[in-house]
N, C-alpha and C positions, 0 to 999 in steps of 0.2 A: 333337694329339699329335705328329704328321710334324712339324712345323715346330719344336717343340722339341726332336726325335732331330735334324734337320739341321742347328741350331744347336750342339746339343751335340757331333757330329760334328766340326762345323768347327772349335769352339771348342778343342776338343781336340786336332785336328791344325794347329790354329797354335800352342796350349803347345808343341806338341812339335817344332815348327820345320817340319813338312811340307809340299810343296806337295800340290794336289790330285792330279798328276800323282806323286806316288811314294806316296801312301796308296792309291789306287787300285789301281797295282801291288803292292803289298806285299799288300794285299786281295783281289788276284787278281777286280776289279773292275772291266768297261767302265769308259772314263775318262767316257764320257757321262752316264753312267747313272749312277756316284759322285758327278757334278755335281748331277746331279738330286736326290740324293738332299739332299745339303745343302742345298737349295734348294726343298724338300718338294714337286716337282712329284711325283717317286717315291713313292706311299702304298702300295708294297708289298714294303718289304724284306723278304726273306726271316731263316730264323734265321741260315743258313750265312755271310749275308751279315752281320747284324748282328755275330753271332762273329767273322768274317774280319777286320772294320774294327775289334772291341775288342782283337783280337789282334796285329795292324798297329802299334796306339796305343800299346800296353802298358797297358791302363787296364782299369778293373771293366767290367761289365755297366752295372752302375749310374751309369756317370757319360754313359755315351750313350742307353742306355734308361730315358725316365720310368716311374715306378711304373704298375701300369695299377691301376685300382679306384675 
């Protein structure tokens, strides 16, 4: 599931023309730890966090977060 939130992440913020380094900021996100995350070593994002980066994006829930079930 991580590795498909970190692709969707990234996926998302190249639509939207970002580097890692101003999604991060705008997410109010270590830039380390933003990297990690798109790169699924992070299996613990938080909710505050996944909100911060779909808020960042301008994008649903749903297009970074897989369904869980």
């Amino acid at each position: 599931m991580w590795v498909k939130v970190g692709r969707n992440i990234k996926h998302c913020r190249k639509w939207k023309g970002l580097t890692p380094e101003e999604l991060a900021s705008r997410a109010r996100i270590n830039l380390k730890r933003y990297k990690r995350m798109e790169k699924a070593i992070v299996q613990d994002i938080t909710i505050v966090e996944a909100f911060n980066i779909k808020d960042a994006l301008g994008v649903s829930q749903e297009e970074i977060l897989p369904l869980l079930g």
